[in-house]
LORO-848271 format. One record per atom (N, C-alpha, C, O): residue in three letters; atom name; y, x, z. Coordinates in steps of 0.02 Angstrom, whole numbers, plus 32768, in hexadecimal, padded with zeros to 4 digits. Example, Ala and Ser with C-alpha at 12.3 -4.5 7.8 and 13.67 -1.06 7.14 Angstrom:
BEGIN
+-----+------+------+------+------+
! res ! atom !   yy !   xx !   zz !
+-----+------+------+------+------+
! ala !    N ! 7EE4 ! 8294 ! 8186 !
! ala !   CA ! 7F1F ! 8267 ! 8186 !
! ala !    C ! 7F5B ! 8294 ! 8186 !
! ala !    O ! 7F5A ! 82C8 ! 81A7 !
! ser !    N ! 7F90 ! 8282 ! 8162 !
! ser !   CA ! 7FCB ! 82AC ! 8165 !
! ser !    C ! 8002 ! 8285 ! 818A !
! ser !    O ! 8039 ! 829E ! 8192 !
+-----+------+------+------+------+
This chain:
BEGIN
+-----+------+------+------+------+
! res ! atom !   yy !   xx !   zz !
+-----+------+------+------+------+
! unk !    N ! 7FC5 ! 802B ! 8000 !
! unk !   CA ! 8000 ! 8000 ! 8000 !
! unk !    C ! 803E ! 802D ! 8000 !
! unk !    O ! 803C ! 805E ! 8026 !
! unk !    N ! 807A ! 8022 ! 7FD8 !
! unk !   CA ! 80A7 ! 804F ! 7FC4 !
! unk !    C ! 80D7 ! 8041 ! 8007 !
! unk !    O ! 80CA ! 800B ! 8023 !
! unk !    N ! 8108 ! 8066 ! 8022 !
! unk !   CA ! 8111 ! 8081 ! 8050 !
! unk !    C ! 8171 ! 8060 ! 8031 !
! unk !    O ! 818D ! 8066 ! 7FFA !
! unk !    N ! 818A ! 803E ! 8074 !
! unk !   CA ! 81D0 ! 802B ! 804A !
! unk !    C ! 820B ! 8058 ! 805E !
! unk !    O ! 8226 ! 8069 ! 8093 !
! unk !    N ! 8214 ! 8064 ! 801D !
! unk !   CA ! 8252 ! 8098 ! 8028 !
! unk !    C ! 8290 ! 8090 ! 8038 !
! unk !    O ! 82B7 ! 8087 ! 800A !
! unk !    N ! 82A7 ! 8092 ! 8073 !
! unk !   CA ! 82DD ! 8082 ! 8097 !
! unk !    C ! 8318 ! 809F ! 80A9 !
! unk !    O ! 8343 ! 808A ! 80CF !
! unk !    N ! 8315 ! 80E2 ! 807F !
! unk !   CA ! 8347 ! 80FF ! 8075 !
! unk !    C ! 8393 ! 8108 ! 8073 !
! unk !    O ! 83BB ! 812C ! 8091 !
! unk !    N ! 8397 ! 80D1 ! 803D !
! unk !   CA ! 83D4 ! 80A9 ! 801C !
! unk !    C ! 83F6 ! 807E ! 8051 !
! unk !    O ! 8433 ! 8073 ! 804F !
! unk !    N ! 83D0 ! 8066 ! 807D !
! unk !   CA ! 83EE ! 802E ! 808D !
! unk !    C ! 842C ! 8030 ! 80C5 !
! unk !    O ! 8448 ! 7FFC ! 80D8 !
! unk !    N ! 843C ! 806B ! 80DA !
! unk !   CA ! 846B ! 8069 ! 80FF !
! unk !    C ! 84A5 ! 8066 ! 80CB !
! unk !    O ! 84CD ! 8038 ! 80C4 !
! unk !    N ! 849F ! 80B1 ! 809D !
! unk !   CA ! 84DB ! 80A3 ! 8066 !
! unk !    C ! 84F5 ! 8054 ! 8054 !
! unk !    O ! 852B ! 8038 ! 8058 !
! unk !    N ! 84CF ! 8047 ! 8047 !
! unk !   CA ! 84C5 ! 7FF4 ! 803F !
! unk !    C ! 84DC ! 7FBA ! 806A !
! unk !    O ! 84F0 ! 7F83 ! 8059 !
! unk !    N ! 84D4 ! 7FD3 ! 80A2 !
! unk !   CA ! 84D4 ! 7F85 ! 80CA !
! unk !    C ! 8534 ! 7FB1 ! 80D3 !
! unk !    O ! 8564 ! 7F8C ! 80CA !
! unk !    N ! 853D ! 7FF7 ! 80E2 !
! unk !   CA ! 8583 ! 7FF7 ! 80F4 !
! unk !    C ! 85A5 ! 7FF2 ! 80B5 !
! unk !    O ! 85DB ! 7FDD ! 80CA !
! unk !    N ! 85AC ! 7FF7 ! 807C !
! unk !   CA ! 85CD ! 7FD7 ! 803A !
! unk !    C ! 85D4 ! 7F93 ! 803C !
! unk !    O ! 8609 ! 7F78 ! 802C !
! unk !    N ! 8597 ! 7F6C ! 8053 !
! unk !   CA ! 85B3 ! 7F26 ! 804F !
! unk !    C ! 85E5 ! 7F09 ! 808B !
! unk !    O ! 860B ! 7ED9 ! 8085 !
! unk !    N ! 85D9 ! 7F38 ! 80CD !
! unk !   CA ! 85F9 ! 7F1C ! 80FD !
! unk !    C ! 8655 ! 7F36 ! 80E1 !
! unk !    O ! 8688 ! 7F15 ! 80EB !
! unk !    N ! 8651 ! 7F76 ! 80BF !
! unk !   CA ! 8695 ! 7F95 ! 80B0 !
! unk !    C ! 86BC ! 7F64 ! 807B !
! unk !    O ! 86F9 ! 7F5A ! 807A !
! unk !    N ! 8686 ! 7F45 ! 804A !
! unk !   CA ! 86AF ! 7F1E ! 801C !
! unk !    C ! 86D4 ! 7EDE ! 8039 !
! unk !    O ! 8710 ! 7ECF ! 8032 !
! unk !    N ! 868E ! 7EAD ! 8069 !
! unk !   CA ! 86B6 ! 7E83 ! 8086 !
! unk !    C ! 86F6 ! 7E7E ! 80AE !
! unk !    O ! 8720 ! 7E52 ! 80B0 !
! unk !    N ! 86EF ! 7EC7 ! 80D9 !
! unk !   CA ! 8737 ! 7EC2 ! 80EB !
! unk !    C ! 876C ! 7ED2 ! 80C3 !
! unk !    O ! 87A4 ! 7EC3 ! 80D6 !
! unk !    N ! 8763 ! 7EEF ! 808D !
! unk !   CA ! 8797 ! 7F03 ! 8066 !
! unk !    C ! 87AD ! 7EAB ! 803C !
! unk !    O ! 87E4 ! 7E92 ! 8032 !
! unk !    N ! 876C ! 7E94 ! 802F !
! unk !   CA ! 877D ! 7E5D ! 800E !
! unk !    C ! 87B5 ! 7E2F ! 8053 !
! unk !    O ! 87F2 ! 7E2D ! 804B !
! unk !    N ! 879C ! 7E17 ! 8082 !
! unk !   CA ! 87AD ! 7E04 ! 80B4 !
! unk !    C ! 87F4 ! 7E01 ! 80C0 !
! unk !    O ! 8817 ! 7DCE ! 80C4 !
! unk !    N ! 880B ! 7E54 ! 80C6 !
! unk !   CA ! 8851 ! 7E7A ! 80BA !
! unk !    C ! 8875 ! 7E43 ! 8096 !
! unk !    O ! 8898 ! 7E15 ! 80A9 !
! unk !    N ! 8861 ! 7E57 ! 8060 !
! unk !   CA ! 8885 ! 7E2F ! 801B !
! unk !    C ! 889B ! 7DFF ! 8021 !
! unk !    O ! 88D3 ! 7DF3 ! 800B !
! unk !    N ! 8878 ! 7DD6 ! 803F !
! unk !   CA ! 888B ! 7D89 ! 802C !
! unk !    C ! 889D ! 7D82 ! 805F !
! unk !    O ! 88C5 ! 7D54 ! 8056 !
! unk !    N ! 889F ! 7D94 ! 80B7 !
! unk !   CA ! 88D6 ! 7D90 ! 80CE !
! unk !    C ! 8930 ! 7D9E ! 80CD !
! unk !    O ! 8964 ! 7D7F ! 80D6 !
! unk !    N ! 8915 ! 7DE6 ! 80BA !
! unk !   CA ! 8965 ! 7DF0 ! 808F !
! unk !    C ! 897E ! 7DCF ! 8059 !
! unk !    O ! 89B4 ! 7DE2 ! 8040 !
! unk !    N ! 8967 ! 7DAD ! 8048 !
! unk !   CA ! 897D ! 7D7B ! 800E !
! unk !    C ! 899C ! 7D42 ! 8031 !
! unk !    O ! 89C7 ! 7D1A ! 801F !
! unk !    N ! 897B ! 7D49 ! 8067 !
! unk !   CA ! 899D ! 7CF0 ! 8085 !
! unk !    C ! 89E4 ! 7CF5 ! 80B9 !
! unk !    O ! 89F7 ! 7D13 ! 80EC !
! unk !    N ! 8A04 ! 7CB3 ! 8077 !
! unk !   CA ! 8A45 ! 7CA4 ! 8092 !
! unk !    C ! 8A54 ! 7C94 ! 80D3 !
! unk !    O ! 8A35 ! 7C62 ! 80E4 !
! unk !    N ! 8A79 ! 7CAA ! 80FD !
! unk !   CA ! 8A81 ! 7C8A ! 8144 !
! unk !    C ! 8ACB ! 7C6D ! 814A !
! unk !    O ! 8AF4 ! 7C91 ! 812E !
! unk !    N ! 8ADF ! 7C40 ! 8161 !
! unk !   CA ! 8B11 ! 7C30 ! 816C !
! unk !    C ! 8B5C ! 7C76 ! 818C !
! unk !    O ! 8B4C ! 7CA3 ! 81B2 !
! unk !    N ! 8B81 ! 7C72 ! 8180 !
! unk !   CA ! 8BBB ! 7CB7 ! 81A4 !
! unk !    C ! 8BCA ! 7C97 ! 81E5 !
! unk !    O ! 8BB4 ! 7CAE ! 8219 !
! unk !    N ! 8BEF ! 7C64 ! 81E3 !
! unk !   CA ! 8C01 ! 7C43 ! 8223 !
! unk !    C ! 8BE7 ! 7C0F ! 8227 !
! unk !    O ! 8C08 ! 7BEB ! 8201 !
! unk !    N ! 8BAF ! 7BE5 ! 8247 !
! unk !   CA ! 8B9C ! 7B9D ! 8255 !
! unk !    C ! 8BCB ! 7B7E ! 829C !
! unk !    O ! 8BDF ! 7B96 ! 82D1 !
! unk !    N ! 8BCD ! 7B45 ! 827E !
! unk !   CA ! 8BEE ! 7B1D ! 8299 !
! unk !    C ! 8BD6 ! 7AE2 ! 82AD !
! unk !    O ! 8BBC ! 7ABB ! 8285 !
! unk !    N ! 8BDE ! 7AD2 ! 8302 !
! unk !   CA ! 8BB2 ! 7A8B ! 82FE !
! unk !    C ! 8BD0 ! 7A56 ! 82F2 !
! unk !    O ! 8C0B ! 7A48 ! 82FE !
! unk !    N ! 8B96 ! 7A2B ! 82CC !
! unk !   CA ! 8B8A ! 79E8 ! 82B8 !
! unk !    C ! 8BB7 ! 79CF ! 82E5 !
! unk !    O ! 8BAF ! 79DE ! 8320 !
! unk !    N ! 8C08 ! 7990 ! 82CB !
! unk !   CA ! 8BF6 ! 7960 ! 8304 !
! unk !    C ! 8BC7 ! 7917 ! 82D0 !
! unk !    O ! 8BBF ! 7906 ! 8295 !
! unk !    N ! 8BB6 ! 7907 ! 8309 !
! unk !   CA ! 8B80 ! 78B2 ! 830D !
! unk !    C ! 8BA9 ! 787C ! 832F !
! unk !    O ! 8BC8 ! 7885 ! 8363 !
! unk !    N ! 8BA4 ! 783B ! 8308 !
! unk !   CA ! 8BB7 ! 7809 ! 8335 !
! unk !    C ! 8B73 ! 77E7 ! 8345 !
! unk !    O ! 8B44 ! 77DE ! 831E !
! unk !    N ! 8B77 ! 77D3 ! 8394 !
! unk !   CA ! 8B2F ! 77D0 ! 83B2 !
! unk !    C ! 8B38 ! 7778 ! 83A9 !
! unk !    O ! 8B63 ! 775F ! 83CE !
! unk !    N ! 8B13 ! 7749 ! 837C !
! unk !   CA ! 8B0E ! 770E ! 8373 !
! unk !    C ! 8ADF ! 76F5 ! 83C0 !
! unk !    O ! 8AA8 ! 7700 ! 83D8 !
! unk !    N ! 8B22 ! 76CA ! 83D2 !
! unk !   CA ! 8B18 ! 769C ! 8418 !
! unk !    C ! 8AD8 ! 7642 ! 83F5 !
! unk !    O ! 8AEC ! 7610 ! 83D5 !
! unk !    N ! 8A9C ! 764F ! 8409 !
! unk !   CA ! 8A73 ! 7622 ! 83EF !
! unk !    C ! 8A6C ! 75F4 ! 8430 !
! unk !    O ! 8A5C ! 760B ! 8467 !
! unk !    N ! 8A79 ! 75B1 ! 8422 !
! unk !   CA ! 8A73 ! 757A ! 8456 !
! unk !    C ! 8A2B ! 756A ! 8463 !
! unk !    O ! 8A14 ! 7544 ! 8438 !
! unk !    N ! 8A09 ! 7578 ! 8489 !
! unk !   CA ! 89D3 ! 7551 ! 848F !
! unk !    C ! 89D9 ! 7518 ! 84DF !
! unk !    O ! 89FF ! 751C ! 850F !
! unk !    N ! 8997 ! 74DE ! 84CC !
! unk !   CA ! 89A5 ! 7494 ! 84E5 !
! unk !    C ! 89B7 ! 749F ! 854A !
! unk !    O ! 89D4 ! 747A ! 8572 !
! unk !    N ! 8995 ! 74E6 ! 8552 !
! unk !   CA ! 8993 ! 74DF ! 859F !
! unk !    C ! 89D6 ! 7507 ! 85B5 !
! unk !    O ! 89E3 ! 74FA ! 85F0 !
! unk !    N ! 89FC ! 752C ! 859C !
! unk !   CA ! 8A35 ! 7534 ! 85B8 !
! unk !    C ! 8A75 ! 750A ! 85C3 !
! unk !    O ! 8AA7 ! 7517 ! 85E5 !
! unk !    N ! 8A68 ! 74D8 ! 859F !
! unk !   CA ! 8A8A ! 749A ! 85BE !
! unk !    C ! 8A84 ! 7465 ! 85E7 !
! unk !    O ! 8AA8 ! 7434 ! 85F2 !
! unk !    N ! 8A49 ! 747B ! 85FD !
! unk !   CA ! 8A2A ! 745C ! 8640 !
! unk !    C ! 8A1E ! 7482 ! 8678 !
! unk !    O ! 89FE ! 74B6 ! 8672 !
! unk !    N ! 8A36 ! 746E ! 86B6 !
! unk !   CA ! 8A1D ! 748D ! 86FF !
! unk !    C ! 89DB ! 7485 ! 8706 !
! unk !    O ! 89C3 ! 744C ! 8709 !
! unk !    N ! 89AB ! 74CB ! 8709 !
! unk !   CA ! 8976 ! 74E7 ! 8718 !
! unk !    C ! 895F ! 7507 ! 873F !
! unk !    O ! 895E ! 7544 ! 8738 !
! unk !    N ! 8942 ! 74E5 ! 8778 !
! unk !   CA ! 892B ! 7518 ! 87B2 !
! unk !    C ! 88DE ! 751D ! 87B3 !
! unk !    O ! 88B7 ! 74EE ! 87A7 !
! unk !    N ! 88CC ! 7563 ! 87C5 !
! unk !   CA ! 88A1 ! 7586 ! 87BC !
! unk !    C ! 8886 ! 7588 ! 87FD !
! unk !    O ! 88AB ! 75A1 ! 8827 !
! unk !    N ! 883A ! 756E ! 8818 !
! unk !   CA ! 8829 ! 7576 ! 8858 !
! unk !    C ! 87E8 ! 7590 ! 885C !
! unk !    O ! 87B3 ! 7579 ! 884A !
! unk !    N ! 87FC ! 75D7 ! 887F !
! unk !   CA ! 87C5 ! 7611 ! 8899 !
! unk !    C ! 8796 ! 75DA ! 88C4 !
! unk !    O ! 87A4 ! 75A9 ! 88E7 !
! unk !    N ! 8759 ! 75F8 ! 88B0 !
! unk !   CA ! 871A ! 75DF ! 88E7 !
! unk !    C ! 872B ! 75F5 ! 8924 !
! unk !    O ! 871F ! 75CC ! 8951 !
! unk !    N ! 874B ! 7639 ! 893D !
! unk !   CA ! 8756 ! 763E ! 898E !
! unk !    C ! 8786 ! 761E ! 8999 !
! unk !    O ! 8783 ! 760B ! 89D4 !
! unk !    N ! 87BC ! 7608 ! 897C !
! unk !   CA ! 87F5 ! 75E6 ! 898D !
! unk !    C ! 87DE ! 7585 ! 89A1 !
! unk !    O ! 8804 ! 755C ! 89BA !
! unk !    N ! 8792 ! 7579 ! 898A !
! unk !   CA ! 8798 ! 753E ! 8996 !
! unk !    C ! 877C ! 751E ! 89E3 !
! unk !    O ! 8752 ! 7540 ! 8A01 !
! unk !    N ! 878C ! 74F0 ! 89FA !
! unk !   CA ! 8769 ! 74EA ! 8A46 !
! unk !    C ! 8722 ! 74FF ! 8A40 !
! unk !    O ! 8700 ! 7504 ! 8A0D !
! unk !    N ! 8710 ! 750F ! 8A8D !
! unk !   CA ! 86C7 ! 7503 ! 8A93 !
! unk !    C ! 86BD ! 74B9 ! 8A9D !
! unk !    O ! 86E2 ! 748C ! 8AB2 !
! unk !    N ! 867C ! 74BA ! 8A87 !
! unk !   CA ! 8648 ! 7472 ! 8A86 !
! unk !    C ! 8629 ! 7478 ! 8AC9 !
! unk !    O ! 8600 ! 744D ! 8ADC !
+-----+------+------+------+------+
């Protein structure tokens, strides 16, 4: 049984790791970033729903008498 020659493979595995970062490089430096960002303003839409126009009280189980 022939015997696998494994020689190569470091050359190899570090060329591909060297290209990806080089590729990597690239196309980060390509990307546009804003110079000065500035925040967003938002107007925060006030939504009515049916129970805030009604008095709602909320009653804890310890808050209620004992039985």
């Amino acid at each position: 049984m022939p015997q696998l020659d494994t020689s190569t493979w470091f050359i190899t595995i570090l060329s591909m790791v060297l290209t990806l970062f080089i590729i990597m490089q690239l196309k980060v430096s390509k990307h546009s970033y804003y110079s000065t960002p500035e925040p967003m303003t938002t107007k925060a839409l006030k939504q009515t729903t049916p129970w805030e126009s009604k008095w709602t009280k909320i009653y804890s189980p310890l808050s209620l008498p004992l039985r």
